[in-house]
N, C-alpha and C positions, 0 to 999 in steps of 0.2 A: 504494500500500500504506500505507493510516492505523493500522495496527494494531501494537502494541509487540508482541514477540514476547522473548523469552528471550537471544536473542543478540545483539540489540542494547540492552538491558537490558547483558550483560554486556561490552558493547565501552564503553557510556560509562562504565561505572562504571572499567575498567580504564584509558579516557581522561583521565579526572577524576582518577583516583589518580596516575596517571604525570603528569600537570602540577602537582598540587600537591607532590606527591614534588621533582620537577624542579626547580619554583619557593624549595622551600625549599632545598634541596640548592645554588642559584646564588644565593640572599638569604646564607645562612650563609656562603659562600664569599670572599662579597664585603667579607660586614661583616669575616671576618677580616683578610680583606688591608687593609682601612681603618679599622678599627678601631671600626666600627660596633653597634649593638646586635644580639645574635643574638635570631632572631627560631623561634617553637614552632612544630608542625603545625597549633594550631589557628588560627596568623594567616593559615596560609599558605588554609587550608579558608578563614577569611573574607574573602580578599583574593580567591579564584576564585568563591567565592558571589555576591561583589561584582560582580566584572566578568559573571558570568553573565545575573544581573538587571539591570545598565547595559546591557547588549545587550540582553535582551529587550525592556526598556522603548523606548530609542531604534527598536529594527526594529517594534515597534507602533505609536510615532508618527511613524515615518518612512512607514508604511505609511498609517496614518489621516491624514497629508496627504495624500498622494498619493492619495488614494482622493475623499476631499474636493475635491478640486483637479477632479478628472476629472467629479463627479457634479455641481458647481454648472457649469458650462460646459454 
């Protein structure tokens, strides 16, 4: 099944919300107890943007070796 559909549309957007909710909600927590800088919604948005694209990129060239690998042999 290639095809987006509506409910899985609204599962990751609700996944996406709940980790960067979560993210900031344990950053804030932490910097209090340490005395750290508290940190907005919008770092937490570009700290999972972040890692989203660090994954996609690594699983594309982790993929295009291993594909490489296979077709020169």
């Amino acid at each position: 099944m290639r095809h987006l559909n509506i409910r899985h549309t609204l599962i990751a957007v609700g996944v996406f919300l709940t980790v960067t909710v979560t993210g900031l909600w344990s950053w804030n927590t932490l910097a209090e107890l340490f005395g750290g800088p508290q940190a907005q919604y919008k770092h937490a948005l570009a700290a999972t943007v972040l890692l989203i694209i660090l994954r996609l990129v690594t699983l594309r060239t982790h993929r295009g070796d291993r594909f490489n690998r296979h077709s020169a042999s």
